[in-house]
C-alpha positions in Angstrom: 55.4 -53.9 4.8 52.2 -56.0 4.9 53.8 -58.7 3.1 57.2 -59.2 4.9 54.7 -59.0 8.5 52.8 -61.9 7.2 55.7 -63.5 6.0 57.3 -63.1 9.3 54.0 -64.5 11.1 54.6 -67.4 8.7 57.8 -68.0 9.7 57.0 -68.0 13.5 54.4 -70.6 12.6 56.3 -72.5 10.6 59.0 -72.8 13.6 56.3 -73.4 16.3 54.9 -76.3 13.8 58.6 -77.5 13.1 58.8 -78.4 17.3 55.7 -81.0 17.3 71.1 -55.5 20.7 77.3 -51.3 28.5 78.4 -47.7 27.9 78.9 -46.6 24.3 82.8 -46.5 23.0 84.1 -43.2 21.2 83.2 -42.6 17.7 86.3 -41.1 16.9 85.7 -39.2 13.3 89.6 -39.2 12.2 91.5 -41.3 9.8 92.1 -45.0 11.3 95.6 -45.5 12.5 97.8 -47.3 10.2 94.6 -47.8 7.5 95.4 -50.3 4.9 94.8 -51.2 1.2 91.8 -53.8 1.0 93.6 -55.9 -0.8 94.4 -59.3 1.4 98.1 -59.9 2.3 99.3 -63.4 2.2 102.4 -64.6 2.1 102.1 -67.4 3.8 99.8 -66.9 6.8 96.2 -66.1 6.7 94.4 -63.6 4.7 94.2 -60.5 6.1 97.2 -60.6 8.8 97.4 -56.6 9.5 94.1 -55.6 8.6 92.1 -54.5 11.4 87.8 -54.1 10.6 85.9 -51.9 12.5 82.2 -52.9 13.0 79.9 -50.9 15.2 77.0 -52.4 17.1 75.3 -52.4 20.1 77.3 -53.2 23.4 76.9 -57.0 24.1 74.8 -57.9 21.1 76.4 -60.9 19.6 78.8 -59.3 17.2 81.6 -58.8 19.9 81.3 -62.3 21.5 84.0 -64.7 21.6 82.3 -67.6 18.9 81.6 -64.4 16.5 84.5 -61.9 16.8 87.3 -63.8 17.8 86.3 -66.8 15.4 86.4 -64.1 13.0 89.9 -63.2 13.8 90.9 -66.8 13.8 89.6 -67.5 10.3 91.4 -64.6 8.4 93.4 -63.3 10.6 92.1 -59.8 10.9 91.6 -58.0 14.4 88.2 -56.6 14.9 87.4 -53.6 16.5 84.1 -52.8 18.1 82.3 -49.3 18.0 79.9 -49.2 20.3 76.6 -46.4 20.2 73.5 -46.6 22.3 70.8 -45.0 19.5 70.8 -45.3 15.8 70.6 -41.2 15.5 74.3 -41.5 17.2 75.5 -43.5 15.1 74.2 -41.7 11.7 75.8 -38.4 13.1 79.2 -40.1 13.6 79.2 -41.4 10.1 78.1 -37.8 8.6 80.5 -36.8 10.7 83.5 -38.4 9.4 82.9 -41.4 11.3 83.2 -43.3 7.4 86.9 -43.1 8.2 86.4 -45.0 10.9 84.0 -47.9 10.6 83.5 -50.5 8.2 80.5 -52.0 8.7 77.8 -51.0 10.9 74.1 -53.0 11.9 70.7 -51.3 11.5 67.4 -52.3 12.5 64.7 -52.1 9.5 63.4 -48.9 10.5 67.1 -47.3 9.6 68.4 -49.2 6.5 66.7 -47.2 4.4 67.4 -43.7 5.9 71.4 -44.7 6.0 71.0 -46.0 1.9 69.4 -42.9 0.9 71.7 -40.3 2.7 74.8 -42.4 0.9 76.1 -43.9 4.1 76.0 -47.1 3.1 76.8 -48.8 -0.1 74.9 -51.0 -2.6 76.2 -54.5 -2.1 77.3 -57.6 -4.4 75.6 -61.1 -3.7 77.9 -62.9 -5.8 80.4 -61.8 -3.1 78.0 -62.9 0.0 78.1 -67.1 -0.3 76.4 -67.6 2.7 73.6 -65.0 1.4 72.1 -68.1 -0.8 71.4 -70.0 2.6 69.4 -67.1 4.6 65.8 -68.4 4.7 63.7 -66.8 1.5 61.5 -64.8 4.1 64.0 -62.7 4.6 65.8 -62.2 0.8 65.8 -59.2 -1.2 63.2 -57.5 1.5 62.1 -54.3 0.1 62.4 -51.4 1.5 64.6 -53.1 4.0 67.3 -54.6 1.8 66.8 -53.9 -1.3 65.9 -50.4 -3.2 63.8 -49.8 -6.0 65.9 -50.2 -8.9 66.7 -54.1 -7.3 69.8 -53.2 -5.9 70.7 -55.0 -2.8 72.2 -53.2 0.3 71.8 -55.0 3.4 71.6 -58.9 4.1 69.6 -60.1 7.2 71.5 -61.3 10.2 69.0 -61.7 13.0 65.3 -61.5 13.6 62.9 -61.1 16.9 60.6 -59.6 19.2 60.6 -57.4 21.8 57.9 -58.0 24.0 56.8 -57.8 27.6 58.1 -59.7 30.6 57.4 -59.3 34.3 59.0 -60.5 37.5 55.8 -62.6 39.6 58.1 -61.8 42.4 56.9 -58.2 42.5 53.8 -58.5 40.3 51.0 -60.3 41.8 48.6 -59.7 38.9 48.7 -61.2 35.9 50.0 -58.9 32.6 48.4 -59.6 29.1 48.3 -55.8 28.1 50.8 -53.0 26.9 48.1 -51.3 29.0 49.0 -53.1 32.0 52.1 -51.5 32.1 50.0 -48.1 33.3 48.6 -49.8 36.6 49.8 -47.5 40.1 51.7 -50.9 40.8 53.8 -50.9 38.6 54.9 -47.1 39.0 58.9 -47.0 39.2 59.3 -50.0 38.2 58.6 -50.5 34.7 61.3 -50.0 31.7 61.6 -50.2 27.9 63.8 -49.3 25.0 65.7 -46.0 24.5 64.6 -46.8 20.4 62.3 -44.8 18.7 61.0 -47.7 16.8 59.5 -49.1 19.8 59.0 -46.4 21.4 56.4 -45.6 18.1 54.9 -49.3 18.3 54.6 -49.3 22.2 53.1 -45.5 21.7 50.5 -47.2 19.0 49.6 -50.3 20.5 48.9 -48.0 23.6 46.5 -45.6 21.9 44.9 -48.3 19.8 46.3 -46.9 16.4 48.4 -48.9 13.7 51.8 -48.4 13.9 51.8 -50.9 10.4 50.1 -47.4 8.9 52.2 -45.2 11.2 51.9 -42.0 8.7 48.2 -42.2 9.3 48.6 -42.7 12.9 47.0 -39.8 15.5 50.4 -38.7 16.9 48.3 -36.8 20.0 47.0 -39.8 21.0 49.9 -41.8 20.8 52.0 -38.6 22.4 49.3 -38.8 25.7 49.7 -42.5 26.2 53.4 -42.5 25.7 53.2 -39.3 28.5 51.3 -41.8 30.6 54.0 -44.6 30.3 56.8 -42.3 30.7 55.6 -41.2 34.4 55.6 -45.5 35.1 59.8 -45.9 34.4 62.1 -46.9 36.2 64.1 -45.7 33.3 65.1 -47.0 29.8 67.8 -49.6 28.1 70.3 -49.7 25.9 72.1 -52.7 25.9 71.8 -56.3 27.5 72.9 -55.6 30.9 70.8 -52.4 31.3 68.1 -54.9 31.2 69.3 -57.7 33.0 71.0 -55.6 36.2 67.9 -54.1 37.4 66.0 -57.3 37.2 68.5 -59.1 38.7 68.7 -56.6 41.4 64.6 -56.4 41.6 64.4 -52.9 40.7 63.0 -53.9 37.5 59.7 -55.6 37.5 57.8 -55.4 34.2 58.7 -54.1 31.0 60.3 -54.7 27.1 62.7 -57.1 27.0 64.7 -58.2 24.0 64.9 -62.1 23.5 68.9 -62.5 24.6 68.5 -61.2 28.0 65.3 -62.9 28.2 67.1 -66.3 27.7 69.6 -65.5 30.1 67.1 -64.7 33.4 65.0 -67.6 32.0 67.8 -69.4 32.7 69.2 -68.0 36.1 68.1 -70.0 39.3 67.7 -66.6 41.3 65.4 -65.1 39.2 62.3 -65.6 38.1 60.7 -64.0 34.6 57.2 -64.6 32.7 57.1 -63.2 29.2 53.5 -62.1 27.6 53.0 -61.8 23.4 50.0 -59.3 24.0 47.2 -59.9 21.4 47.1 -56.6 20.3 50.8 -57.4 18.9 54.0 -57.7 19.8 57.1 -55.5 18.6 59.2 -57.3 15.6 62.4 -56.2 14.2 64.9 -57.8 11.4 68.2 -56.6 11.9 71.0 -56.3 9.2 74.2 -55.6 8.5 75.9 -52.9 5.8 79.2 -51.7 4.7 79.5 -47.9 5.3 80.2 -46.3 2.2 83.9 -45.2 1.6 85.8 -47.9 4.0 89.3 -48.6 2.8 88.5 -52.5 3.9 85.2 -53.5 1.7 87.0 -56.9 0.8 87.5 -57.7 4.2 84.1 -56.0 5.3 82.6 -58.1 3.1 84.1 -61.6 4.6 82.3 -60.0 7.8 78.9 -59.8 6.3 79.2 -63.8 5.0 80.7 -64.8 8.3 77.6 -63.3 10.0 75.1 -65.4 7.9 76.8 -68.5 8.3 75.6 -71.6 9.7 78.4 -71.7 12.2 77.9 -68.0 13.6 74.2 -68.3 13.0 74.3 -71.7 15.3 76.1 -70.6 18.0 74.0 -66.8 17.8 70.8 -69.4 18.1 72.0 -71.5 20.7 74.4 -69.9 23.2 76.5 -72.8 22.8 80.1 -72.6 20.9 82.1 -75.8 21.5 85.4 -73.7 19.3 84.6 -70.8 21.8 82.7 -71.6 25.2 80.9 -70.1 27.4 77.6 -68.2 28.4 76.2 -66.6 25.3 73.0 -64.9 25.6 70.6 -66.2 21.9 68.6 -64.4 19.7 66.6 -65.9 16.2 68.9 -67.1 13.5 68.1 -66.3 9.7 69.7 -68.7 8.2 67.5 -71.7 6.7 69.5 -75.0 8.3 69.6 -73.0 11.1 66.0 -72.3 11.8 65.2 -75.5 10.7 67.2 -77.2 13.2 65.8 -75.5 16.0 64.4 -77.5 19.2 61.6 -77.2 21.2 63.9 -75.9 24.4 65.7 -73.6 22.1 62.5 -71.8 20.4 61.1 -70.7 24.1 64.2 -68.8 24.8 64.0 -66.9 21.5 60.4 -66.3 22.4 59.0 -68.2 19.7 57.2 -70.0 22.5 54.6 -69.0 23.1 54.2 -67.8 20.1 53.4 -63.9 19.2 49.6 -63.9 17.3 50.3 -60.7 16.2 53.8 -59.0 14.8 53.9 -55.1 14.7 57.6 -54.9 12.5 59.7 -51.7 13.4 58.2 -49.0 11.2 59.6 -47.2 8.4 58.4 -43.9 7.3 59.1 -42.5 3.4 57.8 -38.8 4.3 61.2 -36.9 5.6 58.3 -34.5 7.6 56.2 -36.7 9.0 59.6 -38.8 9.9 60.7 -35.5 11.6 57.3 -35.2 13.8 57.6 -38.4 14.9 61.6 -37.9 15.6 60.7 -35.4 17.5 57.9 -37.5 20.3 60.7 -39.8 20.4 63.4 -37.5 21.9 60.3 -35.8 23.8 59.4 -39.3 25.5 63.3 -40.4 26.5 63.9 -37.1 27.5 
């Protein structure tokens, strides 16, 4: 974990240098309707004419976007459904569940690859059928534990990377934030929200109680289970998708809090509001997100024309930029993985995906190998969001 956190740090560098995830769908856990042989169908038309992909994600987070989905579509001729789920723990018990019948591929943060690999939920994956995997930035190949298991088999590929860090509203806030911390003052009380995640919640509840969510095992829990009490009795509530963050802002009940970089872009962008985003010193909360075929799905060929399409330099673009001149419109940006991609980046482009300024100090979403101490920590999560 050290390495790919300094890694990451160097890749934020690097890019600074370079300028001078609405209400969750069902999870229905029958047979799809009319399921077909993976086998591509051509006769004259495009690819997969008839085949329909099921891909679960977060409401609003890219995925299901016109230049992603309906490109998608366009290119083999596929229709794409979306399964939506507002926690990761949903979205394991729908595929235990049965949900395997229903979804193809799904997206995990780092802190859930793992967990899905070793309960068999997703499969192990073959490169030489991911093009597009060749062009994702070495920083974030063959990541292990992330990506990769211990025998060298790879079952994830990257898709997006960032940070989730604070941002207030000077609006409302007439003192200045530079602390997790800050989000405790009286001032703030009602008004303050984060993540429904237990990842962050985990970091937030570390960087809080000044322990090292980088060593979480180690970590005092009851410390980090008083602070996270303290924060809890602050909220306004928590999010689960792009517009549970940007409404309240928008309609000022919102005023300091974790923000992911998408929403971030669009506020930073929106005449009528006003936003400030802090990288705390004490670190800042980093994910890498991937995506995975579920284990079982009668599509893996065309599940696996997904998981290229993701990485490419023409999704990866338009993921980076907002901007889609096959599919226009207002698209909300978050940090590309791919190599040209990143390296094409401007200055404009790298504040809205909060690479600017610049975090000093990434705390990645933790993974934790003990299933008991896993289980304790579960368990302050659904404590804290309850």
């Amino acid at each position: 974990m050290k390495k790919i956190l300094a890694m990451m740090l160097a890749l934020v560098m690097a890019l600074s240098l370079a300028a001078c995830g609405g209400p969750a769908g069902n999870s229905p856990a029958t047979e799809k309707p009319g399921a077909e042989t993976s086998a591509p169908v051509n006769e004259g038309g495009l690819p997969y004419e008839g085949h329909t992909l099921y891909v679960a994600n977060w409401q609003g987070y890219n995925s299901d976007q016109a230049y992603c989905e309906k490109a998608f579509e366009d290119a083999t001729g596929a229709q794409v459904e979306h399964v939506y789920f507002n926690s990761y723990d949903e979205l394991m018990t729908t595929l235990l569940t049965g949900g395997n019948k229903t979804i193809d591929a799904v997206v995990l943060s780092n802190n859930y690859t793992q967990w899905f690999h070793d309960d068999g939920l997703i499969s192990d994956l073959d490169a030489s059928k991911l093009p597009n995997y060749e062009k994702v930035a070495d920083v974030y190949k063959d990541q292990a534990p992330y990506a990769v298991d211990d025998a060298g088999r790879l079952f994830a590929v990257p898709w997006c990377s960032g940070t989730s860090s604070i941002a207030y509203n000077p609006d409302y806030v007439d003192f200045e934030i530079e602390h997790w911390s800050d989000l405790l003052d009286p001032r703030l009380k009602g008004h303050v929200m984060v993540l429904n995640g237990d990842g962050d919640s985990w970091v937030i509840g570390c960087l809080l109680a000044g322990e090292d969510s980088n060593d979480i095992e180690n970590a005092d829990i009851e410390k980090v289970r008083a602070s996270l009490n303290e924060l809890k009795g602050q909220l306004l509530g928590f999010w689960s998708t792009n517009d549970e963050q940007i409404m309240p802002w928008m309609a000022g009940d919102f005023w300091a809090g974790e923000i992911w970089s998408g929403p971030y872009s669009q506020l930073l962008h929106d005449s009528s509001t006003n936003i400030k985003l802090v990288h705390p010193e004490e670190g800042t909360v980093g994910f890498i997100d991937y995506w995975a075929i579920v284990e079982g799905t009668d599509e893996q060929d065309l599940a696996y024309e997904w998981l290229d399409w993701i990485m490419s330099a023409e999704q990866q673009t338009s993921m980076a930029t907002g901007v889609s001149e096959a599919y226009p419109g207002e698209y909300m940006t978050y940090t590309p993985v791919n190599a040209e991609v990143i390296e094409a980046l401007t200055p404009e482009q790298k504040i809205d995906l909060q690479l600017d300024p610049m975090p000093t100090t990434i705390k990645l979403l933790p993974y934790i190998a003990d299933p008991a101490v896993k289980d304790q920590w579960v368990d302050l999560y659904q404590e804290f969001v309850s």
